[in-house]
MILO-101044 format. One record per residue (C-alpha): residue number from 0; x, y, z. Coordinates in nm, 2 decimals. Last residue first. Layout:
BEGIN
{NUM, {X, Y, Z}}
...
END
This chain:
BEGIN
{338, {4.44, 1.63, 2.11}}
{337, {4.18, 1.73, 2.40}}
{336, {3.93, 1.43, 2.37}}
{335, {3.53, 1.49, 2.34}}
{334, {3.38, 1.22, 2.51}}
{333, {3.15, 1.01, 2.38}}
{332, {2.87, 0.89, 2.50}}
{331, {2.73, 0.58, 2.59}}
{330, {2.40, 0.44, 2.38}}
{329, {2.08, 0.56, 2.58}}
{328, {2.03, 0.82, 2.36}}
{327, {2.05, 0.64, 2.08}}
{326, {1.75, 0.45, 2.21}}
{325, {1.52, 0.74, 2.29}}
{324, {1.57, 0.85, 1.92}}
{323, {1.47, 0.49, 1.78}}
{322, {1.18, 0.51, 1.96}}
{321, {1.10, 0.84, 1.86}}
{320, {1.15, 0.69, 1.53}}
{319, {0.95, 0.41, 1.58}}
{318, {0.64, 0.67, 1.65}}
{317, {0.71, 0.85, 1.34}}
{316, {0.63, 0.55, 1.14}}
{315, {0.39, 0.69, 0.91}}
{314, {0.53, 1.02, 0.83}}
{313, {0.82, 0.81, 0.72}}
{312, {0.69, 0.57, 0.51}}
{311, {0.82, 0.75, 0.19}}
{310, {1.02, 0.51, 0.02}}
{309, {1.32, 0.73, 0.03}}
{308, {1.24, 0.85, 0.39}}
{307, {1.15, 0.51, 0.52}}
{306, {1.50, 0.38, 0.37}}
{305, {1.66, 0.69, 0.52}}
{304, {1.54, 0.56, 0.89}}
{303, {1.70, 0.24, 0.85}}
{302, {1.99, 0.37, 0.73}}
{301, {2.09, 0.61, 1.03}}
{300, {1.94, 0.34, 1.27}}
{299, {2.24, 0.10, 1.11}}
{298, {2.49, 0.37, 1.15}}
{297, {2.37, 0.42, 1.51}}
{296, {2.47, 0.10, 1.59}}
{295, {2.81, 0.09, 1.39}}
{294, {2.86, 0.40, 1.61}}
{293, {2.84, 0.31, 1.94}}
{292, {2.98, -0.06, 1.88}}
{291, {3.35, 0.08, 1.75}}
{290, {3.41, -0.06, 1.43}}
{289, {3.24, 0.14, 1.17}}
{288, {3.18, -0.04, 0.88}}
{287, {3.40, 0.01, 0.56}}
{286, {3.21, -0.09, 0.30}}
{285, {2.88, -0.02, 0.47}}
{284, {3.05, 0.29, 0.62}}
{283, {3.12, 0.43, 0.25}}
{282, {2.76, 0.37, 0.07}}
{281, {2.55, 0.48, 0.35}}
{280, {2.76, 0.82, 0.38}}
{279, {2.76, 0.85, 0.03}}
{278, {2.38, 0.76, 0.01}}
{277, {2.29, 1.03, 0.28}}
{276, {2.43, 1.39, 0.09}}
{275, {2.14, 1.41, -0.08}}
{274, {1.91, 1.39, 0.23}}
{273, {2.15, 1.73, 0.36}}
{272, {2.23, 1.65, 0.76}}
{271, {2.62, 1.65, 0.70}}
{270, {2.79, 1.88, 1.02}}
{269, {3.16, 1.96, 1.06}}
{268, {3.21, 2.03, 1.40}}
{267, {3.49, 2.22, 1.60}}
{266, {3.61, 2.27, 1.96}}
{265, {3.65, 2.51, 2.24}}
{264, {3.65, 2.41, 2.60}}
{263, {3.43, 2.64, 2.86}}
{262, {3.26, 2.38, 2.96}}
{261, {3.11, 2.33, 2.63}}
{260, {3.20, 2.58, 2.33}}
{259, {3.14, 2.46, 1.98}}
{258, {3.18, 2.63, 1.66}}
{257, {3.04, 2.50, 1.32}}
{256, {3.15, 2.37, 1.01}}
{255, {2.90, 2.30, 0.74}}
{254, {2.83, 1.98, 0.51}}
{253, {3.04, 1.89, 0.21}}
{252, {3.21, 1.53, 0.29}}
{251, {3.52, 1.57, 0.04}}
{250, {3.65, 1.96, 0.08}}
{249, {3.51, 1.94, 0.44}}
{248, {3.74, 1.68, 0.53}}
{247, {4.03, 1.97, 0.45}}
{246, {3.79, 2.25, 0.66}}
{245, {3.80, 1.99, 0.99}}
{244, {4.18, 2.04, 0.97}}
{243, {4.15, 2.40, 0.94}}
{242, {3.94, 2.44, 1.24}}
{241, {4.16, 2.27, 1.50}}
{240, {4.13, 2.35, 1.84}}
{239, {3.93, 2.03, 1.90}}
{238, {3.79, 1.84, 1.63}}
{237, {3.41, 1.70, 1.64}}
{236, {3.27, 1.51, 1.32}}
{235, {2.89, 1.48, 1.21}}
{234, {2.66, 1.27, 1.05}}
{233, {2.29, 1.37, 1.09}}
{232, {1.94, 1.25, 0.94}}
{231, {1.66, 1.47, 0.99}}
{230, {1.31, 1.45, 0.98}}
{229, {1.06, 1.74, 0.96}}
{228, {0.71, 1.72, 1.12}}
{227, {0.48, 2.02, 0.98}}
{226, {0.33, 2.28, 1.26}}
{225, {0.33, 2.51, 0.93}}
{224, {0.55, 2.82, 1.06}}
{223, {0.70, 2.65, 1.38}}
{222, {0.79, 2.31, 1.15}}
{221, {0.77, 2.00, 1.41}}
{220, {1.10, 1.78, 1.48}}
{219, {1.23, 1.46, 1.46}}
{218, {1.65, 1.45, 1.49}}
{217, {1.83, 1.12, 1.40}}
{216, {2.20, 1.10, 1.49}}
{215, {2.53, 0.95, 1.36}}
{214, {2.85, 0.98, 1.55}}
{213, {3.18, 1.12, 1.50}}
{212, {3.53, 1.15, 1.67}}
{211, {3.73, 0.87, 1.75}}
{210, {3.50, 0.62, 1.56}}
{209, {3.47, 0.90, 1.28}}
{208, {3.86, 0.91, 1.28}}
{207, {3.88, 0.51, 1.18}}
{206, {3.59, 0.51, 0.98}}
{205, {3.69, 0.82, 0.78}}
{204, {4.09, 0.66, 0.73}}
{203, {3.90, 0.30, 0.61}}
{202, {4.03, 0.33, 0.27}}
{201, {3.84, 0.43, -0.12}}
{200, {3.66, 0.69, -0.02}}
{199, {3.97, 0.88, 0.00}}
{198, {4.13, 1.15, 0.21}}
{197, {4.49, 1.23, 0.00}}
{196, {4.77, 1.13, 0.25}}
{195, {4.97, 1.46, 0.38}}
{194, {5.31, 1.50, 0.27}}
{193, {5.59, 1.51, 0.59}}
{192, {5.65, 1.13, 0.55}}
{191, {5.87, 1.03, 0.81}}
{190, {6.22, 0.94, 0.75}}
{189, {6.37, 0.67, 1.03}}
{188, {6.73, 0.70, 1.02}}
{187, {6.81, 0.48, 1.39}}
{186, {7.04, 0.60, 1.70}}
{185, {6.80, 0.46, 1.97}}
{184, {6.78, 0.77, 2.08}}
{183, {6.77, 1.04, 1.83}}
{182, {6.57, 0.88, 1.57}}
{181, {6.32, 0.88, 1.86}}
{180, {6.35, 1.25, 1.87}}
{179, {6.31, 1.30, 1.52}}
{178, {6.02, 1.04, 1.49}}
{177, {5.82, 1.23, 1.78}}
{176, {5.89, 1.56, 1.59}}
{175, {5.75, 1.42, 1.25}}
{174, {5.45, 1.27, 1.40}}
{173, {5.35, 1.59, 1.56}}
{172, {5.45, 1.77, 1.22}}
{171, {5.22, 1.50, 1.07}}
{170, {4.92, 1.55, 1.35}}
{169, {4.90, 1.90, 1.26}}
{168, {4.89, 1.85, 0.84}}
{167, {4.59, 1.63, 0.89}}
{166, {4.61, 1.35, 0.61}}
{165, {4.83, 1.06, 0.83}}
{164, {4.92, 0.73, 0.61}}
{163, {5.23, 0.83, 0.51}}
{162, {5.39, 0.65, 0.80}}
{161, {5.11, 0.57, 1.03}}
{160, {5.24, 0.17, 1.01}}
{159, {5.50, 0.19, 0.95}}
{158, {5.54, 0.44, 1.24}}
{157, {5.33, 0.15, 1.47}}
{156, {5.57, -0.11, 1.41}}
{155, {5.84, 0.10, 1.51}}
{154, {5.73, 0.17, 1.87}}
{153, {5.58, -0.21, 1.91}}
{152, {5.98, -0.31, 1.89}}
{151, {6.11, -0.03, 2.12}}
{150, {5.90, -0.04, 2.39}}
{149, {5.60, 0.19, 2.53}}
{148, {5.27, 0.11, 2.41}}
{147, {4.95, 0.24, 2.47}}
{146, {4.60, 0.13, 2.51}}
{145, {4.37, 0.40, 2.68}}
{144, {4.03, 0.34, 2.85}}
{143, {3.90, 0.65, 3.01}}
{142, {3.81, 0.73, 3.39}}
{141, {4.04, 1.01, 3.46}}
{140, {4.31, 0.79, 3.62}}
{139, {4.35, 0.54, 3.33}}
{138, {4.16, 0.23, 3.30}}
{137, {4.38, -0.03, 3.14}}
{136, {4.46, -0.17, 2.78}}
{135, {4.87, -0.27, 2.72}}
{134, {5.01, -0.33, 2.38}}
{133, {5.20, -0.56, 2.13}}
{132, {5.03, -0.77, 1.84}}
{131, {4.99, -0.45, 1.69}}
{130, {4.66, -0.59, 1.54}}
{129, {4.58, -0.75, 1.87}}
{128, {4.57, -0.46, 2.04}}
{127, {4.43, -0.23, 1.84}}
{126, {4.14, -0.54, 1.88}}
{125, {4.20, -0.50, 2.23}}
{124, {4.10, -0.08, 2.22}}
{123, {3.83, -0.18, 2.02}}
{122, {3.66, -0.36, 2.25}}
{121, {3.75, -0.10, 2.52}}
{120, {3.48, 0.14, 2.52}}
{119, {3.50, 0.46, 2.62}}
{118, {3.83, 0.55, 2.40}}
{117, {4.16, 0.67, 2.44}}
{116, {4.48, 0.57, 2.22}}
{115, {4.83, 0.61, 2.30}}
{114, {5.20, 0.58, 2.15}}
{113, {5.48, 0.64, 2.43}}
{112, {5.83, 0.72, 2.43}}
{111, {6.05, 0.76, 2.72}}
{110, {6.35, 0.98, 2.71}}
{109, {6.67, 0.95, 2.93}}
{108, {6.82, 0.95, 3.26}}
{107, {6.75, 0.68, 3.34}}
{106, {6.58, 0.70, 3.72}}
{105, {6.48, 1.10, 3.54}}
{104, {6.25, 0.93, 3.27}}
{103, {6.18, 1.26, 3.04}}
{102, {5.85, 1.20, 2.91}}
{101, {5.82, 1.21, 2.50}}
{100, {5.40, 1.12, 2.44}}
{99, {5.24, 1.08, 2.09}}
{98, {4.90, 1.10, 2.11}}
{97, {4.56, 0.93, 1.99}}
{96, {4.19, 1.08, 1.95}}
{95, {4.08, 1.17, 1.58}}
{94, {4.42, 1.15, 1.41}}
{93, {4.49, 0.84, 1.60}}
{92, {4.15, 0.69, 1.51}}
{91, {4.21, 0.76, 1.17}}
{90, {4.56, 0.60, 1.11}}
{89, {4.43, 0.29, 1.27}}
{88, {4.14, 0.30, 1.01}}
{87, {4.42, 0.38, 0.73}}
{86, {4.65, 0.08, 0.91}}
{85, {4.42, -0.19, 0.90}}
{84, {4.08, -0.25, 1.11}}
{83, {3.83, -0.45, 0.89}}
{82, {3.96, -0.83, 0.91}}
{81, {3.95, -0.76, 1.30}}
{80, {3.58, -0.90, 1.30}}
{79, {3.26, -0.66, 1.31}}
{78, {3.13, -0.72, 0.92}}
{77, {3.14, -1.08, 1.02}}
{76, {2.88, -1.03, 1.28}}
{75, {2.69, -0.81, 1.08}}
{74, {2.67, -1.06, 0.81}}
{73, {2.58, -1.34, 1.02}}
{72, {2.36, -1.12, 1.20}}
{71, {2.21, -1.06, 0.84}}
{70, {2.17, -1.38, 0.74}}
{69, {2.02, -1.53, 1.04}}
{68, {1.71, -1.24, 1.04}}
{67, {1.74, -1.33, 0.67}}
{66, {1.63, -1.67, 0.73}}
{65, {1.42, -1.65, 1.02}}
{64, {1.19, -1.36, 0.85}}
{63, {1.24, -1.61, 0.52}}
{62, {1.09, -1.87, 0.73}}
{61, {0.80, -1.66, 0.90}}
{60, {0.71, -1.59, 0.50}}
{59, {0.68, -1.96, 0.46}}
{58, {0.42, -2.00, 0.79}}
{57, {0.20, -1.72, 0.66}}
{56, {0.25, -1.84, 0.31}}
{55, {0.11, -2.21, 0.45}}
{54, {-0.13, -2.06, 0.64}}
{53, {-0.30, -1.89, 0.42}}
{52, {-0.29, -2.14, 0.14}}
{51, {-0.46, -2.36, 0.40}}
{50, {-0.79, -2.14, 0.44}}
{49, {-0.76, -2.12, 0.07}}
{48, {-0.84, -2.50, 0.04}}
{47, {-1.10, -2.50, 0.33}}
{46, {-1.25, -2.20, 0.17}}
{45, {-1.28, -2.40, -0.14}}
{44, {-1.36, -2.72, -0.01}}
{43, {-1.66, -2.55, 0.18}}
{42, {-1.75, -2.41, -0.16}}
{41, {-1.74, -2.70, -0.34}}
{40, {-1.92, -2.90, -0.01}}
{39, {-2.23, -2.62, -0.06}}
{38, {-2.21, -2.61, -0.42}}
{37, {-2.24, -3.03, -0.41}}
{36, {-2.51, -2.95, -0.10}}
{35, {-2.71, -2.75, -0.34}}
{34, {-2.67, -2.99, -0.67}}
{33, {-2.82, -3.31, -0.42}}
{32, {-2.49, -3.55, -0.36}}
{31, {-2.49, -3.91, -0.52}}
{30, {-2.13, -3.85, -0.55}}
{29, {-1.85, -3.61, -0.45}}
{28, {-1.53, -3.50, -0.63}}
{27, {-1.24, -3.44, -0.46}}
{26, {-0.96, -3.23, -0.61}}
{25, {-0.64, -3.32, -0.41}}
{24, {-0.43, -3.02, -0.29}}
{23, {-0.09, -2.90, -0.43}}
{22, {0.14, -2.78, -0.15}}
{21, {0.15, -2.42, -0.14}}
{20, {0.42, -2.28, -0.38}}
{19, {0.80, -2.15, -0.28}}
{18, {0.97, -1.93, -0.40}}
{17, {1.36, -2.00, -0.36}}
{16, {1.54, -1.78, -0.07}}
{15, {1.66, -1.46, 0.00}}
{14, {1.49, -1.16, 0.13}}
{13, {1.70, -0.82, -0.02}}
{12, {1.74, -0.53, 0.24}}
{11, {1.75, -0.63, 0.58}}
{10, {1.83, -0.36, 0.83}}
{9, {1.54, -0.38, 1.09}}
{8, {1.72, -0.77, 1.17}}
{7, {2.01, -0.55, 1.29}}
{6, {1.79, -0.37, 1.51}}
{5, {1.56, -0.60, 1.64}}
{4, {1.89, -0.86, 1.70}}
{3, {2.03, -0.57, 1.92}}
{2, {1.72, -0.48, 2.12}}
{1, {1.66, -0.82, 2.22}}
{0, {1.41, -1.07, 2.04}}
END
């Protein structure tokens, strides 16, 4: 079993399947024996008989394993199709790491528009792609995947798309300007909608910016004034030069904002690490997973790890958890974008 398939299969929840019963065995009784050797046989029959019960829930609970093993890639594997990424999550991802680009083309004489998105992997970047139906995905000069369109057709789609759809009041006057000027050129009455969306549980916007911006983490540490263990569980979001933005998801996630400096470039993070505050978090991505393979990984590490907490295990399986720890580590990661 690969990494992958020991992680999703660490996931299952509910086993599935009928209950099944040993087969019946055949009661056989045995003549002309002397009393000790019938107790003798009886009890040979017995251990024979229990012997094969053994093996038969050994070899039916190795089934279900199978089963659900199958189930749930099946289900993660559905959960990752393009069915999931619609406007709100494209709206996200652009609030967390897209741009809006006027260059002045000096052959034409005119202005060039451009809508972009960056990300280290570029699975997701082709399935932007293929939801736009329009697009380019390449390697850009600084090492980052970017898709971005240019022409007309694609342009428009993408406003309707964003159109009231954006919540962070600096990426709508952004999106405003761009319209105006693209109003401008090709002579059209486009209005964008200046009102920010209301965040919601209830849309894919969090999954969207969280792929830009967020990641989950597990953190195992040991208490200085008791030499305790204490677990845990992060979620947090990173927004450059934009603490006031950070402050409106704050007003539905909770958690604390905090400032970052790393190589000598500002930026913000809202931080969730409260146990209370877990089941949300579980709830939301599992109906709208996260898309980008980075963090739909370490969402399904996040939840493992809060089903040990809940049922107490924890303390138990620390050694897994360092395990686990080691492997997020490995995952690629992110970069923090300038927006």
């Amino acid at each position: 079993m690969n990494n992958q398939q020991e992680t999703f299969a660490l996931m299952l929840l509910r086993p599935y399947g009928k209950k099944g019963s040993p087969e019946a065995l055949r009661e056989t009784t045995h003549w002309g024996l002397a009393p000790e050797k019938q107790k003798k046989t009886k009890n040979n029959t017995i251990e024979k008989n229990n012997t094969i019960e053994k093996n038969n829930t050994i070899e039916k609970n190795n089934t279900i394993e199978k089963n659900n093993t199958i189930e749930k890639n099946n289900t993660i594997e559905k959960n990752n199709t393009i069915e999931k990424l619609d406007a709100y999550w494209l709206a996200g991802c652009f609030e967390g790491d897209g741009c809006l680009s006027i260059s002045n083309n000096k052959q034409k004489n005119s202005l060039s528009f451009s809508f972009i998105l960056r990300q280290a992997d570029p699975k997701i970047l082709y399935k932007v792609k293929s939801f736009i139906s329009y697009g380019s995905v390449y390697m850009d000069k600084e090492g980052y995947w970017t898709f971005c369109i240019r022409n007309k057709k694609s342009l428009y789609k993408v406003i309707n798309l964003l159109n009231g759809k954006l919540i962070l009041q600096k990426r709508i006057f952004q999106f405003e300007k761009w319209v105006t000027h693209l109003n401008k050129k090709y002579n059209t009455n486009i209005v964008p909608i200046t009102k920010p969306a209301k965040l919601s549980w209830e849309n894919a916007w969090l999954t969207g910016f969280a792929d830009a911006e967020g990641s989950f983490s597990i953190l195992l540490s040991v208490r200085k004034n008791n030499n305790k263990n204490r677990l845990r569980l992060r979620f947090y979001l990173d927004l450059s030069e934009s603490f006031l933005c950070l402050q409106k998801i704050q007003q539905l996630l909770g958690g604390t904002l905090h400032k970052k400096i790393k190589n000598n470039f500002l930026y913000y993070r809202l931080i969730i690490d409260t146990f209370n505050k877990a089941p949300m978090l579980i709830n939301y991505f599992s109906n709208f997973p996260p898309l980008t393979t980075t963090l739909y990984v370490r969402f399904i590490r996040y939840t493992r790890v809060y089903g040990w907490y809940v049922n107490k295990e924890w303390i138990n399986k620390k050694e897994k958890i360092k395990h686990l720890i080691v492997l997020n580590k490995r995952l690629k990661k992110k970069q923090i974008i300038k927006s």
